[in-house]
C-alpha positions in Angstrom: 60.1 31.1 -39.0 59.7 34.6 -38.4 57.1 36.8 -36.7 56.3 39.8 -39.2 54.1 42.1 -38.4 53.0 44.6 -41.0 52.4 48.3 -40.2 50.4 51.0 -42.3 51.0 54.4 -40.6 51.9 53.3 -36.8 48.8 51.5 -37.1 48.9 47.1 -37.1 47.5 45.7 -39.9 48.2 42.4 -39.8 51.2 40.0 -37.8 52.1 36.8 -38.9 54.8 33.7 -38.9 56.5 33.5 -42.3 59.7 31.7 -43.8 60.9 34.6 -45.6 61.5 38.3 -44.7 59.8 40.9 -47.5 61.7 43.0 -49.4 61.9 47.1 -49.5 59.5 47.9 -52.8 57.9 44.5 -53.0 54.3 44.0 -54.1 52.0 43.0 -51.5 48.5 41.8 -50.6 47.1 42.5 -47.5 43.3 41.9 -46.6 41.9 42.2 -50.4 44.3 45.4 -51.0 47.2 46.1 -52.8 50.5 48.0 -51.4 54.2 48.3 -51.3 56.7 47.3 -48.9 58.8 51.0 -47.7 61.0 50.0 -44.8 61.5 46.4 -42.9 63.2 47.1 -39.4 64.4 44.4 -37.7 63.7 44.0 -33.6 64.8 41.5 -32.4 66.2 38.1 -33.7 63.4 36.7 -35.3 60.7 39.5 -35.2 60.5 42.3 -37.8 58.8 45.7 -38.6 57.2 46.2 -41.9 56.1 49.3 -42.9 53.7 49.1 -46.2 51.4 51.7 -47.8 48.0 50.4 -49.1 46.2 51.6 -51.8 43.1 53.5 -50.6 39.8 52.1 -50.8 37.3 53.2 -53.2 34.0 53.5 -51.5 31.0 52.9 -54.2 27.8 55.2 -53.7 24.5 54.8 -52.7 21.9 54.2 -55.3 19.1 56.7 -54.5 15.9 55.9 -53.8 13.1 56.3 -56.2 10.4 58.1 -54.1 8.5 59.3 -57.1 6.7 55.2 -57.8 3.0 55.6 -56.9 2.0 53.4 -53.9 -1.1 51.5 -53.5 
């Protein structure tokens, strides 16, 4: 088992104890979102350094409210 713990810009996004090591330009899912695996760095024996880029989140928009509905 390994300890991986998965980096997006210095920032941890997720560590966890896995059998296998990923590979440099592997697909990966992370939290609901797509990304690539760029570098893996190895620290010590069994703990590794994975740095991914995620695709961006779209945010949806706001419906307006309709102010113009006649009250009673």
């Amino acid at each position: 088992m390994f300890a991986i713990h998965f980096y997006e810009k210095n920032i941890s996004v997720l560590s966890q104890c896995l059998r296998r090591i990923p590979e440099v330009d592997e697909s990966i899912r992370i939290k609901g979102r797509n990304g690539k695996v760029v570098d893996v760095i190895q620290i010590e024996e069994n703990k590794y350094q994975v740095q991914v880029v995620l695709e961006k989140l779209i945010k949806k928009e706001l419906l307006l409210k309709d102010d113009k509905k006649k009250r009673r």
